[in-house]
PDB file of N, CA, C and O in Angstrom:
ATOM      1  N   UNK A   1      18.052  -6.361  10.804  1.00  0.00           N
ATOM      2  CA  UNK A   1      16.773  -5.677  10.761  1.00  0.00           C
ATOM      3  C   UNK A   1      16.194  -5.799   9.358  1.00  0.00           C
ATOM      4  O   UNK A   1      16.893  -5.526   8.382  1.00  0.00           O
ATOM      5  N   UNK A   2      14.982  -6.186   9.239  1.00  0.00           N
ATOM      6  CA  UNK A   2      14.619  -6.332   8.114  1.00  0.00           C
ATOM      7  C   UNK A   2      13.756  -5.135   7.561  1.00  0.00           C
ATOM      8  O   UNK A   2      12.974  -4.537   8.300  1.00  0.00           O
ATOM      9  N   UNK A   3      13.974  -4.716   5.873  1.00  0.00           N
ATOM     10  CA  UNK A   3      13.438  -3.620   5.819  1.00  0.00           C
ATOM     11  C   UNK A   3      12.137  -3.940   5.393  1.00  0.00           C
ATOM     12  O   UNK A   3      11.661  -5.062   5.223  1.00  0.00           O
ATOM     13  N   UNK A   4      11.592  -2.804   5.233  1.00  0.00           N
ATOM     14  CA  UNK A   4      10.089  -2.310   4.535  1.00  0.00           C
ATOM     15  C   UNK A   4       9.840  -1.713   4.168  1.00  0.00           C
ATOM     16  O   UNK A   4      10.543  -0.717   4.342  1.00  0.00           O
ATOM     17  N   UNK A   5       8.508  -1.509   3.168  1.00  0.00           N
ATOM     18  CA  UNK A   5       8.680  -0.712   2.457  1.00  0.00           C
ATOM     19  C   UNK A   5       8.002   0.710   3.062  1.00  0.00           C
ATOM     20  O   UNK A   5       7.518   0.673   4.193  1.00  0.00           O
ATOM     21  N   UNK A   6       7.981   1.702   2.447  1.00  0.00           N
ATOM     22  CA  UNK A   6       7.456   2.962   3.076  1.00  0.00           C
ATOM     23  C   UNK A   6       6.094   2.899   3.258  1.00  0.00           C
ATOM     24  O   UNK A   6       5.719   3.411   4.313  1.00  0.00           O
ATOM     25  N   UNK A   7       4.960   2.279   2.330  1.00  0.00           N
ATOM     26  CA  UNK A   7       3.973   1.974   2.848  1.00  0.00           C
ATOM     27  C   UNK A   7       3.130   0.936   3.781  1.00  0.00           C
ATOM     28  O   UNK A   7       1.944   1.118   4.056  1.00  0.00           O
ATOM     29  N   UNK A   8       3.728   0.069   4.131  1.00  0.00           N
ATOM     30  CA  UNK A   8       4.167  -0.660   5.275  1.00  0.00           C
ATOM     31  C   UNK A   8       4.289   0.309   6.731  1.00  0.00           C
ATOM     32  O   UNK A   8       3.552   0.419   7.710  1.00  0.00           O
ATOM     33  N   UNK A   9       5.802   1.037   6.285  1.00  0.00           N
ATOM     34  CA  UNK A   9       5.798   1.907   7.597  1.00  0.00           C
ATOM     35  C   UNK A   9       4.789   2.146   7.929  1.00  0.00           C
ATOM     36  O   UNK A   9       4.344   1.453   8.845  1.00  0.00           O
ATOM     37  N   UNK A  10       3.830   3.355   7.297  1.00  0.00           N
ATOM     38  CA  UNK A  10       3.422   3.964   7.536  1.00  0.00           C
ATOM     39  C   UNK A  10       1.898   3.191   7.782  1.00  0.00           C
ATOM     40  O   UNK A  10       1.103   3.766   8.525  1.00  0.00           O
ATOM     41  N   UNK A  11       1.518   1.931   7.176  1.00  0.00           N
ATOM     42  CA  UNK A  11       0.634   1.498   8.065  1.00  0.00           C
ATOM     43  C   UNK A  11       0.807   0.731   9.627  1.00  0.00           C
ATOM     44  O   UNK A  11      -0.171   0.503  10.340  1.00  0.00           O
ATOM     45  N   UNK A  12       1.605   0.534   9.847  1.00  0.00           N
ATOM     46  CA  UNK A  12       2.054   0.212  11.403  1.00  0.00           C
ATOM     47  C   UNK A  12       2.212   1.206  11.937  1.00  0.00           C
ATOM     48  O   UNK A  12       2.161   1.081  13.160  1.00  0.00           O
ATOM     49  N   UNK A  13       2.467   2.627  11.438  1.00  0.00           N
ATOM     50  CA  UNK A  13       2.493   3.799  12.587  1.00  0.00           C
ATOM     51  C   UNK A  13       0.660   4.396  12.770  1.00  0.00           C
ATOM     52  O   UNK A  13       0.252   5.139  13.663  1.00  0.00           O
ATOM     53  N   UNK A  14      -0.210   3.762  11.578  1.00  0.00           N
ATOM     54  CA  UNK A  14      -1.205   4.180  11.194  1.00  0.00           C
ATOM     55  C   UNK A  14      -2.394   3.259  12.496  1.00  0.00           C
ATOM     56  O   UNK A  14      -3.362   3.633  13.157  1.00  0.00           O
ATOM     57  N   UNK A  15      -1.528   1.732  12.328  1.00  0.00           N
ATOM     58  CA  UNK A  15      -2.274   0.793  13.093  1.00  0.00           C
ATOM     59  C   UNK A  15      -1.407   1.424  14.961  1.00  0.00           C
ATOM     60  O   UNK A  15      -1.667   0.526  15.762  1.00  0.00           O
ATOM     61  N   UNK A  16      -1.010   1.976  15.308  1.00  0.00           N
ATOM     62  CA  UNK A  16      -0.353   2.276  16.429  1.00  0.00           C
ATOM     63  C   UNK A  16      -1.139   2.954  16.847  1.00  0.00           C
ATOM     64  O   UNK A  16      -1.823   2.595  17.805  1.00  0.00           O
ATOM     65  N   UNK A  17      -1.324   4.458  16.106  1.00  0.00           N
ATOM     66  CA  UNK A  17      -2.067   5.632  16.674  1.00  0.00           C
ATOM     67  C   UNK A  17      -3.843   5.307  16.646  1.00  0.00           C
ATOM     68  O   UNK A  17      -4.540   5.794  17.535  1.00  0.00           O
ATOM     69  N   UNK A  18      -4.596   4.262  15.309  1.00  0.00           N
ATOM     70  CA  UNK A  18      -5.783   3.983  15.616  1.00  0.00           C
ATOM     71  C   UNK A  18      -5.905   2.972  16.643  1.00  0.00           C
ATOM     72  O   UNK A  18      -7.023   2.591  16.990  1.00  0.00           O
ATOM     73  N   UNK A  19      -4.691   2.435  17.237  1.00  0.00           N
ATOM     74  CA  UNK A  19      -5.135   1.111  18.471  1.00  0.00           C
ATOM     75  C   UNK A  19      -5.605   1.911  19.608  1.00  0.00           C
ATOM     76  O   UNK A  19      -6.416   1.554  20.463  1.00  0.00           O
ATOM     77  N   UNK A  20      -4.806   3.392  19.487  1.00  0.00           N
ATOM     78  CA  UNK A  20      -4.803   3.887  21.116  1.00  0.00           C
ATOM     79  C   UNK A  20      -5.933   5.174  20.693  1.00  0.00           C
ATOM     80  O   UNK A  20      -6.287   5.940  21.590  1.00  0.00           O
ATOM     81  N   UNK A  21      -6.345   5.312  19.600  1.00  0.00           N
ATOM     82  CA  UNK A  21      -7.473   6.249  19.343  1.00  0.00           C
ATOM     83  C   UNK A  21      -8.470   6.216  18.646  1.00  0.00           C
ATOM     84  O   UNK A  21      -8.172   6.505  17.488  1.00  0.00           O
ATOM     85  N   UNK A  22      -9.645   5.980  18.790  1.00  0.00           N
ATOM     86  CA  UNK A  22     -10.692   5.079  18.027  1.00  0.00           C
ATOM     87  C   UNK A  22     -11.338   6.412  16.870  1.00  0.00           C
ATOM     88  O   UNK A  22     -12.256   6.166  16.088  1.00  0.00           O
ATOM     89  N   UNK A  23     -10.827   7.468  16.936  1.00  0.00           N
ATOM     90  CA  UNK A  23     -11.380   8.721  16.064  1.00  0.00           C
ATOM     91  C   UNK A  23     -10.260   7.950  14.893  1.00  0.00           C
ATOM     92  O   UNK A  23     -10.729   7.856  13.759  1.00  0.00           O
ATOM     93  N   UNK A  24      -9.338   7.597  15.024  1.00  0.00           N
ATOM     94  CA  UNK A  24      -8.761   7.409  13.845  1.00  0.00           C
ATOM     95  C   UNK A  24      -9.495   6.295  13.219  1.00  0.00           C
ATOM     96  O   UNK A  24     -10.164   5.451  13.814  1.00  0.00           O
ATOM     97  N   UNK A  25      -9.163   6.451  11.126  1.00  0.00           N
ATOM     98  CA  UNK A  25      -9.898   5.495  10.974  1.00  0.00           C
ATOM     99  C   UNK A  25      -8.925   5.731   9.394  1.00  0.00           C
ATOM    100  O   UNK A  25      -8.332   6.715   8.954  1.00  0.00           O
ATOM    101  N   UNK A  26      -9.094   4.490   8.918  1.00  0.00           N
ATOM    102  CA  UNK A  26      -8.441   4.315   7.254  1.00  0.00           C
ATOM    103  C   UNK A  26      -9.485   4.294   6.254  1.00  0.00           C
ATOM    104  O   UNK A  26     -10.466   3.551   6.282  1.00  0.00           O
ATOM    105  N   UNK A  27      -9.294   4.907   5.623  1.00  0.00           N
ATOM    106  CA  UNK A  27     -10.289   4.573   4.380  1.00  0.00           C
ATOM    107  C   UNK A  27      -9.521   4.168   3.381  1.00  0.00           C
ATOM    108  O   UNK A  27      -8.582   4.831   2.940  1.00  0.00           O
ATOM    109  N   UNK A  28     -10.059   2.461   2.742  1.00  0.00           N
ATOM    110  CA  UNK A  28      -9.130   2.145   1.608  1.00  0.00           C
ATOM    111  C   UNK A  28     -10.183   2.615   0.634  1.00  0.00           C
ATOM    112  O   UNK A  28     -11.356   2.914   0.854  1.00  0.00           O
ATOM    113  N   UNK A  29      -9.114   2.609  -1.119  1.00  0.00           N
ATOM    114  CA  UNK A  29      -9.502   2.486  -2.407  1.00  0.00           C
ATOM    115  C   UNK A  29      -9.345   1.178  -2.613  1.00  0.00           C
ATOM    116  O   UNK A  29      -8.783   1.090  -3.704  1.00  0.00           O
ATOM    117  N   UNK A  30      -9.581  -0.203  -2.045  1.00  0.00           N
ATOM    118  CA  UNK A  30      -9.519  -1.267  -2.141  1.00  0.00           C
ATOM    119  C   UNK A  30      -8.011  -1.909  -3.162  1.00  0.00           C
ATOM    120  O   UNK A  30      -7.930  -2.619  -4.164  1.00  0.00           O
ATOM    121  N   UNK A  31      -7.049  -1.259  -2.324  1.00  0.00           N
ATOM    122  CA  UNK A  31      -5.389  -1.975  -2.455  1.00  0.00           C
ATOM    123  C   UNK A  31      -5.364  -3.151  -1.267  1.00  0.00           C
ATOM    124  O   UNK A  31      -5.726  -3.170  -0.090  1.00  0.00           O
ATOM    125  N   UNK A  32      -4.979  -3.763  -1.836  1.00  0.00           N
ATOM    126  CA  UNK A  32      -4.200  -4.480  -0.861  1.00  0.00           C
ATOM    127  C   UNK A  32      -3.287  -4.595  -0.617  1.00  0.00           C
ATOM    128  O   UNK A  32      -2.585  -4.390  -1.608  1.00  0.00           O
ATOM    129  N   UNK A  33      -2.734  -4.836   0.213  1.00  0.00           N
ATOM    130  CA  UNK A  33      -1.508  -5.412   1.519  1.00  0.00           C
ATOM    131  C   UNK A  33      -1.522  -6.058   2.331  1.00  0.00           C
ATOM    132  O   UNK A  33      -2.517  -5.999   3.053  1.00  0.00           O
ATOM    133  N   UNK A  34      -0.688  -6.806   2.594  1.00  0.00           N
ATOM    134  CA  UNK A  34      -0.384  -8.282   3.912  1.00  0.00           C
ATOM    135  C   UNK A  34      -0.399  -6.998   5.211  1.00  0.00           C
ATOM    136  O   UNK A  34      -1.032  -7.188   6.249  1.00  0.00           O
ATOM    137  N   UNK A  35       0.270  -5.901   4.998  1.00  0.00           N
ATOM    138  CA  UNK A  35       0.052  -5.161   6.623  1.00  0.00           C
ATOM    139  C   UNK A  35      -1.515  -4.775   6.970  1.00  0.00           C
ATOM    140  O   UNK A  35      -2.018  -4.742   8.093  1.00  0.00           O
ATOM    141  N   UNK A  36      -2.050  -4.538   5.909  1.00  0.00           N
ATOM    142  CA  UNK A  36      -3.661  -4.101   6.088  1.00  0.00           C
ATOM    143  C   UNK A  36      -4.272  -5.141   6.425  1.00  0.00           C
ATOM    144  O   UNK A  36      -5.488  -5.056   6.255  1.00  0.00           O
ATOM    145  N   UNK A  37      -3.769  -6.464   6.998  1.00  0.00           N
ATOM    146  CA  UNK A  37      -4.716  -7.539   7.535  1.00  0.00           C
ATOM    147  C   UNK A  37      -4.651  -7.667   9.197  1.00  0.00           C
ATOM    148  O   UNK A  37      -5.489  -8.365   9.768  1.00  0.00           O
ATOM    149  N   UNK A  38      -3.812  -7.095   9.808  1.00  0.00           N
ATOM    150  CA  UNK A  38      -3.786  -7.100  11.010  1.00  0.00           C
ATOM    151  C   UNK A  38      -4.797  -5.785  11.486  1.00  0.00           C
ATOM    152  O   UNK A  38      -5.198  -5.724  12.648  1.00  0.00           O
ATOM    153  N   UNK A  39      -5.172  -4.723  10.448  1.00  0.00           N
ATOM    154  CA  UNK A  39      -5.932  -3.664  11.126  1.00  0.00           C
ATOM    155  C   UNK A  39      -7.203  -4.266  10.246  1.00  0.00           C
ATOM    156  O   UNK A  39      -8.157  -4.093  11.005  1.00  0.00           O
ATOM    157  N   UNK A  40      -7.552  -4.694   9.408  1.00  0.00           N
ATOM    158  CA  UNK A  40      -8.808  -5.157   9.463  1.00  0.00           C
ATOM    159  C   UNK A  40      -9.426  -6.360  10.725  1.00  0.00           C
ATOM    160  O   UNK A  40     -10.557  -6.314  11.210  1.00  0.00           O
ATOM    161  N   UNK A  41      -8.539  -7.213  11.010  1.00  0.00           N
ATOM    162  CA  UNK A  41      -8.939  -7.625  11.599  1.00  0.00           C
ATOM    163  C   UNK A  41      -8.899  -7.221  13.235  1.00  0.00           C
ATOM    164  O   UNK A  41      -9.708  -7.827  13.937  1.00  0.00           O
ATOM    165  N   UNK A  42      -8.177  -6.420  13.772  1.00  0.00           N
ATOM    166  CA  UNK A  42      -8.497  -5.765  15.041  1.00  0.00           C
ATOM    167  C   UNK A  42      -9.231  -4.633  15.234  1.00  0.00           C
ATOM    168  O   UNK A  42      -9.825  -4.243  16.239  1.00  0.00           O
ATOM    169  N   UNK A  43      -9.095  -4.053  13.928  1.00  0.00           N
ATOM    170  CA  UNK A  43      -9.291  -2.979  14.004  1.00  0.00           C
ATOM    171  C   UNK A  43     -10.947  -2.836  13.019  1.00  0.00           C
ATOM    172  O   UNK A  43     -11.339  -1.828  12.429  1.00  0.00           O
ATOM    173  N   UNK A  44     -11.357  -3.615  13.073  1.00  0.00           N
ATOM    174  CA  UNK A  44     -12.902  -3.570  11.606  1.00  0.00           C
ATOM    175  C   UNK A  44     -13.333  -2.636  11.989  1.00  0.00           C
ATOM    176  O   UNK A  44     -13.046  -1.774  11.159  1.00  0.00           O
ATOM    177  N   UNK A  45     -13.847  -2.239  12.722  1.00  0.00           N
ATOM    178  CA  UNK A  45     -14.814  -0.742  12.952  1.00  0.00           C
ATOM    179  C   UNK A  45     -14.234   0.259  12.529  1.00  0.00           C
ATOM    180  O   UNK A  45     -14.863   1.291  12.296  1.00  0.00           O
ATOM    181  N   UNK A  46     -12.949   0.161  12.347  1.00  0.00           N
ATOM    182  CA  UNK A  46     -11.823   1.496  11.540  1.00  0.00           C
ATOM    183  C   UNK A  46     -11.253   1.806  10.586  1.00  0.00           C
ATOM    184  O   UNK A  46     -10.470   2.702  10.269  1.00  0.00           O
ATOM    185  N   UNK A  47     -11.945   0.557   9.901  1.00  0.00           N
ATOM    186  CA  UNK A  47     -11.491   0.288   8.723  1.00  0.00           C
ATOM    187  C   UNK A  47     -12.644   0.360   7.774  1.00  0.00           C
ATOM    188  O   UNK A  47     -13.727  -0.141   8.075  1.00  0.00           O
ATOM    189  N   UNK A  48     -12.409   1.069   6.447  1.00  0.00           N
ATOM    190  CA  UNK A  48     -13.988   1.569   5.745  1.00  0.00           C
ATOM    191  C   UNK A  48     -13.151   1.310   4.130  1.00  0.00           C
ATOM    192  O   UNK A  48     -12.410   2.159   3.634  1.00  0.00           O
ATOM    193  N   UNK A  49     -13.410   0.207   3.604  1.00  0.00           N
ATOM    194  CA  UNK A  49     -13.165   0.148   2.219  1.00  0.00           C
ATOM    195  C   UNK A  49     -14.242   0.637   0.703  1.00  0.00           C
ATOM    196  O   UNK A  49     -15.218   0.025   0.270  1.00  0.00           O
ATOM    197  N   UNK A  50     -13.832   1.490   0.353  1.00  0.00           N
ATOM    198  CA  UNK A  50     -14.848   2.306  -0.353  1.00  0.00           C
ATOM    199  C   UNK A  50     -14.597   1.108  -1.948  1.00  0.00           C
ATOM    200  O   UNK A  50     -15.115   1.313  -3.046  1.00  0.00           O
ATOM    201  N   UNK A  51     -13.660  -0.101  -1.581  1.00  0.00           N
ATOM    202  CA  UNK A  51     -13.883  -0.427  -3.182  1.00  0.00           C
ATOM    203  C   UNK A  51     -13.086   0.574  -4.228  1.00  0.00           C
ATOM    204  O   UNK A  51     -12.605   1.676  -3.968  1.00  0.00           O
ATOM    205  N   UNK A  52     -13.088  -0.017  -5.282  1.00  0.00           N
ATOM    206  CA  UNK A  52     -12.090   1.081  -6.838  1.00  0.00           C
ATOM    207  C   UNK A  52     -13.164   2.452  -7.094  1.00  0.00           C
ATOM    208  O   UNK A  52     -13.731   2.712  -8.155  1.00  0.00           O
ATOM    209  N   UNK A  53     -13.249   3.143  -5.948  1.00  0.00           N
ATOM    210  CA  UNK A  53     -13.884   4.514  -6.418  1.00  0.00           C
ATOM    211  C   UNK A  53     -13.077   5.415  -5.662  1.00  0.00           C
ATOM    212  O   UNK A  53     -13.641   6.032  -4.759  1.00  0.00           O
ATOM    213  N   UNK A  54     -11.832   5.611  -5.868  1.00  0.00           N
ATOM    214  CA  UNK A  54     -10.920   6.884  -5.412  1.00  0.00           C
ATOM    215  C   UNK A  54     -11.424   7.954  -5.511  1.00  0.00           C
ATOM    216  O   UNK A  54     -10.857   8.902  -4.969  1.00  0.00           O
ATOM    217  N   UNK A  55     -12.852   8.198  -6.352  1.00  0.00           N
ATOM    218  CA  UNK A  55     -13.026   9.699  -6.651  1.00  0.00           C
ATOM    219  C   UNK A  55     -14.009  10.174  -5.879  1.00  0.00           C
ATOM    220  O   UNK A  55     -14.584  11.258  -5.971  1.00  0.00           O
ATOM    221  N   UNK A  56     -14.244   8.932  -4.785  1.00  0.00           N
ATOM    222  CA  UNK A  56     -15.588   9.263  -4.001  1.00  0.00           C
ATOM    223  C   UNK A  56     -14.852   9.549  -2.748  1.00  0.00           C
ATOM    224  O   UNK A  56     -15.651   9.812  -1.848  1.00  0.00           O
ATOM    225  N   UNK A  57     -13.863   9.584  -2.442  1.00  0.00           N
ATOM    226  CA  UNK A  57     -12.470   9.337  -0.988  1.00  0.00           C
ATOM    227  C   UNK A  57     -12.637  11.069  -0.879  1.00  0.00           C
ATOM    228  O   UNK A  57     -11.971  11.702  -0.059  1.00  0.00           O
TER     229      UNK A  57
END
């Protein structure tokens, strides 16, 4: 089993619950991650990148 890291987890449990519920939604501070490319791309309408302004989140 290969591991991962905790933020990983928690975007695959994140991309699970917004597949089956469209109220869910992520807002990035524009980080990236290789897991955040499978919910941008299925998921674009749920996905809202505000860009390096954490203080506007």
């Amino acid at each position: 089993m290969k591991e991962i890291t905790m933020r990983d987890a928690f975007l695959n449990e994140l991309y699970d619950f917004a597949s089956k519920d469209h109220r869910v939604i992520l807002i990035s501070a524009d980080f990236g991650a290789p897991s955040l490319d499978k919910f941008k791309t299925d998921l674009s309408g749920q996905f809202i990148n505000v860009g390096i302004a954490e203080q506007n989140m």
